[in-house]
C-alpha positions, 0 to 999 in steps of 0.5 A: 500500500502506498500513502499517495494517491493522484488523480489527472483529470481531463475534461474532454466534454463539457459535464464531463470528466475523466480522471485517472486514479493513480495510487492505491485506494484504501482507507488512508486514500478512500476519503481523498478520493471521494472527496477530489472526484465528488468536487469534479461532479459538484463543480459541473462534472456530473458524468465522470468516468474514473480510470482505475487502470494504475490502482495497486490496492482497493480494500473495502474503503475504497469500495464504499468511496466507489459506491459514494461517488455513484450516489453523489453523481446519480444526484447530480442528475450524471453518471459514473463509469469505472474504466480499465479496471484491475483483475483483483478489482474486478473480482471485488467489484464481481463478489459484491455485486457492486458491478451490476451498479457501476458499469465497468468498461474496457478503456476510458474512451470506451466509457466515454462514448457510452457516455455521450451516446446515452445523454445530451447536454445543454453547456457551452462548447468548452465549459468551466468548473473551478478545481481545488487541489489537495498537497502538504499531506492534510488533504486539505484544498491548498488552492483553486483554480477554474480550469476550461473542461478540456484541460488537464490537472493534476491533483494529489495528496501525499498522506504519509 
């Protein structure tokens, strides 16, 4: 287990995300993540796709931060999608029957297309959100920025 976790997002539509989860997920980093991504679906991200392909580790923590973050976008009138998901995730995801809630595609653009086939959305050609961005290892947001939502930005919280 490690004691960072990283999120990249991209913003490749307008109300919609992508962000790649690097790190592992338990219960050092679950409540980072849920509250980082839950930002990105508060913020104008309401369909978000989470790239789990560079997660070592998710124990039951991270599973519930999953779960949470399903709800917070089903609230927010979106979606949310897992993508590239790890063997030993998967089979979680399987036992739990979590996978019957939260679809799980092959890659990102895959979830991404099924995304954009399955709604339509009412913003502007490049939307805003404003992302506050984690450091010093509190958690705590250490500066917000707006950020056009076909742009990168990392994010990470070093908890060690």
């Amino acid at each position: 287990m490690t004691d960072t976790l990283h999120l990249t997002v991209q913003h490749p539509r307008p109300g919609l995300a992508i962000a790649t989860v690097v790190g592992d997920v338990d219960t050092r980093t679950a409540d980072t993540l849920r509250r980082e991504a839950s930002g990105i679906i508060e913020q104008g991200c309401p369909h978000l796709v989470l790239d789990l392909s560079q997660v070592g580790f998710c124990d039951s923590a991270g599973l519930s931060a999953l779960i949470g973050l399903w709800h917070t976008a089903q609230a927010a009138g979106g979606a949310l999608r897992l993508a590239d998901v790890p063997d030993r995730l998967m089979r979680m995801l399987v036992l739990t029957g979590v996978d019957a809630v939260l679809p799980v595609h092959a890659t990102a653009a895959e979830a991404v297309t099924t995304m954009t086939d399955s709604r339509s959305t009412s913003a502007g050609e490049h939307g805003s959100i404003t992302h506050a961005s984690t450091g010093g290892g509190t958690g705590e947001p250490t500066g917000v920025e707006p950020m056009a939502c076909d742009s990168t930005h990392n994010l990470s919280a070093d908890l060690s």
